[in-house]
Backbone bond lengths (Angstrom), bond angles and torsions (degrees), N, CA, C in turn:
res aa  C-N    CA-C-N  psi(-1)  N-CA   C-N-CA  omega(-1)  CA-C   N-CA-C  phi
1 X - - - 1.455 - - 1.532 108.19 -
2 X 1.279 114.34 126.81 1.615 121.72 166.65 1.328 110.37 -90.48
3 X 1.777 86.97 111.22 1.467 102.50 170.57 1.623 124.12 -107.74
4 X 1.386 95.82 44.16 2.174 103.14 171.90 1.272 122.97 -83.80
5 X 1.010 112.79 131.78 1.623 113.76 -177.99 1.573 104.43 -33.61
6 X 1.401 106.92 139.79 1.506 112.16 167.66 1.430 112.19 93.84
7 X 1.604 122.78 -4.04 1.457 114.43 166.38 1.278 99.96 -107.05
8 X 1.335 94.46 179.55 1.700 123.32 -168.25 1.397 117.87 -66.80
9 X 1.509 97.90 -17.34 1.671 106.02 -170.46 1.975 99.41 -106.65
10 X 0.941 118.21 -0.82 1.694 132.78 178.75 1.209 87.99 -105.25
11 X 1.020 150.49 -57.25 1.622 147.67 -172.44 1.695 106.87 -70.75
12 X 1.253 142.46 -15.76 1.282 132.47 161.24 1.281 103.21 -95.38
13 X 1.457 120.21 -15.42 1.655 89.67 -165.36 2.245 96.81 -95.28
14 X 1.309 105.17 -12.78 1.499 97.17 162.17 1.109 116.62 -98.54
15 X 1.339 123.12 12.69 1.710 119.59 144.31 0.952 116.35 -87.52
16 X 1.347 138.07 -12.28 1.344 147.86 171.63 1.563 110.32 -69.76
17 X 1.505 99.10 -47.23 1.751 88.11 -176.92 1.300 99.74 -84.21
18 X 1.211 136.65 -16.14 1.461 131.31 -168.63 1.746 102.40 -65.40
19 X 1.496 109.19 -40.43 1.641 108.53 -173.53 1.397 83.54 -73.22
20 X 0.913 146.19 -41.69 1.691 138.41 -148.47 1.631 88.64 -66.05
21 X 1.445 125.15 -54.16 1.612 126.86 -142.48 1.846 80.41 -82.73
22 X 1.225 150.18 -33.53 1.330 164.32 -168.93 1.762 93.86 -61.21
23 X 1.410 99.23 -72.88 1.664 108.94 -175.55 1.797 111.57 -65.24
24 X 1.171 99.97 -16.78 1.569 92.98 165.09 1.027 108.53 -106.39
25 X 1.669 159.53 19.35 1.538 172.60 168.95 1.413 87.41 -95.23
26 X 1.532 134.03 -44.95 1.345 115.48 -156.09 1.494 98.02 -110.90
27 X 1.159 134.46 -5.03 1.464 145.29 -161.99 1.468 108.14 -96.84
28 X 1.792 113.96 -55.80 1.347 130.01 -166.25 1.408 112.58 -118.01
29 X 1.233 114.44 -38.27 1.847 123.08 166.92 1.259 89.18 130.25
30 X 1.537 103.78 -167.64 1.895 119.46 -146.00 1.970 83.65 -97.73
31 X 1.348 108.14 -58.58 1.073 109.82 179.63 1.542 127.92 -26.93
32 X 1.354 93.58 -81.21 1.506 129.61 -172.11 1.785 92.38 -41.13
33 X 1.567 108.88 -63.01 1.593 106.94 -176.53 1.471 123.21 -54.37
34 X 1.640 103.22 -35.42 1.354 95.90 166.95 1.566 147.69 -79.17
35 X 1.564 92.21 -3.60 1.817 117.83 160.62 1.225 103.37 -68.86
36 X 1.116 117.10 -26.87 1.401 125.89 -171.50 1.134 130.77 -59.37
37 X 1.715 111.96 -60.33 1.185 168.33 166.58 1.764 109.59 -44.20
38 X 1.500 95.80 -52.75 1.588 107.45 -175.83 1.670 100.00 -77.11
39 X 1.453 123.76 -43.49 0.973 127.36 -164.19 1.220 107.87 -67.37
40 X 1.580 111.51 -53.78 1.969 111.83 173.58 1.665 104.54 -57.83
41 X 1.114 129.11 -14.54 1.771 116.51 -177.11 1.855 103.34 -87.76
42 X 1.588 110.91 -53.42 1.527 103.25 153.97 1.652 133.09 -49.86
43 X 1.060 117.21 -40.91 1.306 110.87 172.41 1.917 106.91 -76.28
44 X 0.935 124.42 9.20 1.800 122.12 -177.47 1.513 80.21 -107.66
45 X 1.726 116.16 -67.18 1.683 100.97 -169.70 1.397 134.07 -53.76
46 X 1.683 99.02 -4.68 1.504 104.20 166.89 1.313 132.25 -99.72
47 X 1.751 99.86 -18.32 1.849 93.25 155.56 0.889 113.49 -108.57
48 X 1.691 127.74 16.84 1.977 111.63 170.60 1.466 88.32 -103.23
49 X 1.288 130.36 -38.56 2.348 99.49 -155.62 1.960 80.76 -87.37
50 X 1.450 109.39 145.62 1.090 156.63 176.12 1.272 88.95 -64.23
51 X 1.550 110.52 -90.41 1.645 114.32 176.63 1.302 117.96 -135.90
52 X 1.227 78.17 141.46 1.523 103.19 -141.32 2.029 90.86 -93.46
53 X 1.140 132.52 -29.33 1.037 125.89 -162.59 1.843 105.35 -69.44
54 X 1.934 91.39 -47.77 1.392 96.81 179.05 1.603 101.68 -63.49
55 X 0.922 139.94 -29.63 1.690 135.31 169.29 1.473 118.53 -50.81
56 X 1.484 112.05 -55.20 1.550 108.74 164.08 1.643 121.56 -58.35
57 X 1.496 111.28 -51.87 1.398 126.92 177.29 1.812 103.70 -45.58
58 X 1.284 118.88 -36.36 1.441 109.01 172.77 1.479 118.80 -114.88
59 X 1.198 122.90 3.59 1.147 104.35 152.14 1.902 128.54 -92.95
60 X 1.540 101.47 -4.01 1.101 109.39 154.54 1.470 114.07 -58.31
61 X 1.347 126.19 -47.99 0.986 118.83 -171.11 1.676 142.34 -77.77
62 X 1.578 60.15 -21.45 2.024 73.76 159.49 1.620 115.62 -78.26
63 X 1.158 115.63 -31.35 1.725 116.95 -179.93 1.022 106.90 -60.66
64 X 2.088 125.38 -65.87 1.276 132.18 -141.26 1.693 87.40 -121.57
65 X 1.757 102.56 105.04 1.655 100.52 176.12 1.400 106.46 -70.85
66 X 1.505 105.35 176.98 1.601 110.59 171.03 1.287 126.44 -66.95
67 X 1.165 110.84 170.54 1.823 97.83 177.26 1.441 100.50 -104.96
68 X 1.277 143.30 30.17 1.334 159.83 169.30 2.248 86.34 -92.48
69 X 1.367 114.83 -69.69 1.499 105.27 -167.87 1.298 101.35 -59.59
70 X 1.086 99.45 129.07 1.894 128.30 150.64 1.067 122.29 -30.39
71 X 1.137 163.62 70.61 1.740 149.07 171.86 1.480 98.64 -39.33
72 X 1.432 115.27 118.65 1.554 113.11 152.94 1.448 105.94 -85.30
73 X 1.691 105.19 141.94 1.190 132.83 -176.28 1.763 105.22 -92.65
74 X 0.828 142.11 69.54 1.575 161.92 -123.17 1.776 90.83 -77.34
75 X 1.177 115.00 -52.52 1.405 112.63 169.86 1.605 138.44 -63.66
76 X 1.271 108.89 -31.79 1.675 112.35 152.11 1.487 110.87 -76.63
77 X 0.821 114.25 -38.01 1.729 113.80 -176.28 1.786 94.28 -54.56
78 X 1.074 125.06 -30.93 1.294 133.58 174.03 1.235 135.15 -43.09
79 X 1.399 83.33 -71.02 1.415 114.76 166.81 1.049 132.09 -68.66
80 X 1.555 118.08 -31.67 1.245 120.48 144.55 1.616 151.29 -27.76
81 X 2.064 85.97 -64.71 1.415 109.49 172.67 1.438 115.14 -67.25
82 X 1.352 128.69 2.50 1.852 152.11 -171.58 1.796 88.00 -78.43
83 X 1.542 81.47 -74.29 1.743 91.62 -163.07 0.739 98.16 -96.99
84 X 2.001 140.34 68.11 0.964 144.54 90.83 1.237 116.20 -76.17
85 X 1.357 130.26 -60.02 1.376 135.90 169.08 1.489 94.75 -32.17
86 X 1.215 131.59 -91.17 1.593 149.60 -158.42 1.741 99.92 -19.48
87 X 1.912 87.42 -52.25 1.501 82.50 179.73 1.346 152.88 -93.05
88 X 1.706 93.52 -1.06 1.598 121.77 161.99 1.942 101.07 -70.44
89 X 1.399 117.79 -44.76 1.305 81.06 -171.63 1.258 109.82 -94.58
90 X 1.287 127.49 20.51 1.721 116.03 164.57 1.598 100.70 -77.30
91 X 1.264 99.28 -56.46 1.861 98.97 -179.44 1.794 109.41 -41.38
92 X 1.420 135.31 -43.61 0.991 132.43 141.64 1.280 145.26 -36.60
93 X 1.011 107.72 -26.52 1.541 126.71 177.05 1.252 145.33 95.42
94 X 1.778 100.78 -2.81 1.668 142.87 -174.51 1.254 100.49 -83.64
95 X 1.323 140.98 114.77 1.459 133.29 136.44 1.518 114.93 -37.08
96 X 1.300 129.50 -55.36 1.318 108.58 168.26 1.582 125.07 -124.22
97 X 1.300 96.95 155.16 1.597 99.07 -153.00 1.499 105.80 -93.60
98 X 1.520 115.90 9.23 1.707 131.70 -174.90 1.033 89.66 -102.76
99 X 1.527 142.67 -34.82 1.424 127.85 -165.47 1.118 115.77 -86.80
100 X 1.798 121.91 137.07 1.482 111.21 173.81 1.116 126.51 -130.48
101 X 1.736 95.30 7.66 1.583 98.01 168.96 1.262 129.30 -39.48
102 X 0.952 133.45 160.03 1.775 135.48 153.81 1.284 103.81 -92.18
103 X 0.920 119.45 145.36 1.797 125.69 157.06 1.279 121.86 -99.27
Protein backbone atom coordinates (compact mmCIF):
# COMPACT_ATOMS: atom_id res chain seq x y z
CA UNK A 1 0.00 0.00 0.00
CA UNK A 2 1.25 3.57 -0.92
CA UNK A 3 1.13 5.60 1.83
CA UNK A 4 2.59 9.30 0.32
CA UNK A 5 0.95 12.25 0.88
CA UNK A 6 -1.53 12.91 -1.88
CA UNK A 7 -2.81 9.31 -2.66
CA UNK A 8 -5.96 7.75 -2.04
CA UNK A 9 -4.62 5.41 0.47
CA UNK A 10 -2.90 8.59 2.70
CA UNK A 11 -6.22 10.28 2.41
CA UNK A 12 -8.26 7.37 4.18
CA UNK A 13 -5.89 6.57 6.55
CA UNK A 14 -6.03 10.51 7.91
CA UNK A 15 -9.63 10.24 7.67
CA UNK A 16 -9.43 7.38 9.63
CA UNK A 17 -7.70 8.99 12.48
CA UNK A 18 -9.69 12.08 12.07
CA UNK A 19 -13.06 9.91 12.98
CA UNK A 20 -10.92 8.26 15.67
CA UNK A 21 -9.89 11.94 17.33
CA UNK A 22 -14.06 12.79 16.73
CA UNK A 23 -15.06 9.42 18.64
CA UNK A 24 -12.74 10.26 21.33
CA UNK A 25 -13.99 14.26 21.50
CA UNK A 26 -17.42 12.73 22.00
CA UNK A 27 -16.51 9.60 24.12
CA UNK A 28 -13.86 11.21 26.67
CA UNK A 29 -14.17 15.15 26.13
CA UNK A 30 -12.17 17.86 24.16
CA UNK A 31 -9.71 18.04 26.92
CA UNK A 32 -8.92 14.68 27.97
CA UNK A 33 -8.40 13.84 23.95
CA UNK A 34 -6.22 16.52 23.60
CA UNK A 35 -3.76 15.29 26.48
CA UNK A 36 -4.02 12.63 24.49
CA UNK A 37 -3.18 13.87 21.28
CA UNK A 38 -0.07 15.83 22.64
CA UNK A 39 1.07 12.82 24.38
CA UNK A 40 0.87 10.37 21.17
CA UNK A 41 2.87 13.33 19.13
CA UNK A 42 5.63 13.33 22.13
CA UNK A 43 5.87 9.82 22.43
CA UNK A 44 6.33 9.54 18.16
CA UNK A 45 9.03 12.53 18.55
CA UNK A 46 10.77 10.31 20.82
CA UNK A 47 11.03 7.25 18.75
CA UNK A 48 11.23 8.93 15.24
CA UNK A 49 14.18 11.99 15.63
CA UNK A 50 17.42 9.96 16.06
CA UNK A 51 18.85 13.05 17.74
CA UNK A 52 17.10 14.92 19.14
CA UNK A 53 19.66 17.46 20.58
CA UNK A 54 20.94 18.25 17.02
CA UNK A 55 17.02 18.77 16.32
CA UNK A 56 16.62 21.31 19.09
CA UNK A 57 20.20 22.82 18.41
CA UNK A 58 18.73 23.63 14.84
CA UNK A 59 15.61 24.39 15.22
CA UNK A 60 16.68 26.88 17.65
CA UNK A 61 18.44 28.22 15.09
CA UNK A 62 16.15 28.80 12.72
CA UNK A 63 13.89 30.88 15.28
CA UNK A 64 16.61 33.01 17.11
CA UNK A 65 19.11 34.38 14.19
CA UNK A 66 22.61 35.36 15.08
CA UNK A 67 23.56 38.57 16.22
CA UNK A 68 26.30 38.59 13.44
CA UNK A 69 22.85 38.89 10.73
CA UNK A 70 21.80 42.31 10.05
CA UNK A 71 18.02 42.93 10.40
CA UNK A 72 17.08 44.90 7.30
CA UNK A 73 14.93 47.73 8.21
CA UNK A 74 12.68 47.29 4.96
CA UNK A 75 11.55 50.92 5.11
CA UNK A 76 14.87 52.85 4.94
CA UNK A 77 16.17 50.38 2.62
CA UNK A 78 13.32 52.09 0.72
CA UNK A 79 13.96 55.12 1.00
CA UNK A 80 17.14 54.75 0.24
CA UNK A 81 16.79 52.80 -3.02
CA UNK A 82 14.32 56.27 -3.98
CA UNK A 83 17.28 58.50 -3.70
CA UNK A 84 19.30 56.36 -5.47
CA UNK A 85 17.04 56.10 -8.34
CA UNK A 86 16.17 60.02 -7.92
CA UNK A 87 19.75 60.41 -8.31
CA UNK A 88 20.68 58.26 -11.23
CA UNK A 89 18.07 59.93 -13.19
CA UNK A 90 19.07 63.51 -12.51
CA UNK A 91 22.67 62.50 -13.48
CA UNK A 92 20.80 61.33 -16.65
CA UNK A 93 18.92 64.09 -17.15
CA UNK A 94 15.21 62.61 -16.66
CA UNK A 95 13.22 63.94 -13.81
CA UNK A 96 11.67 60.69 -13.72
CA UNK A 97 13.25 57.54 -13.90
CA UNK A 98 9.60 55.51 -14.50
CA UNK A 99 9.03 57.45 -17.55
CA UNK A 100 10.06 56.21 -20.92
CA UNK A 101 8.33 57.93 -23.24
CA UNK A 102 10.24 59.92 -25.76
CA UNK A 103 8.85 63.16 -26.62
Amino acid sequence: MNMKKGTPAFGIACGAGMVLIAVLVMWIGFWKTLVLCVMFGLGYFAGAVENKRDFFKNTANKLIPDKEVKVIDLKSELIREQETSQAAAETNGSEDPTNNSEE
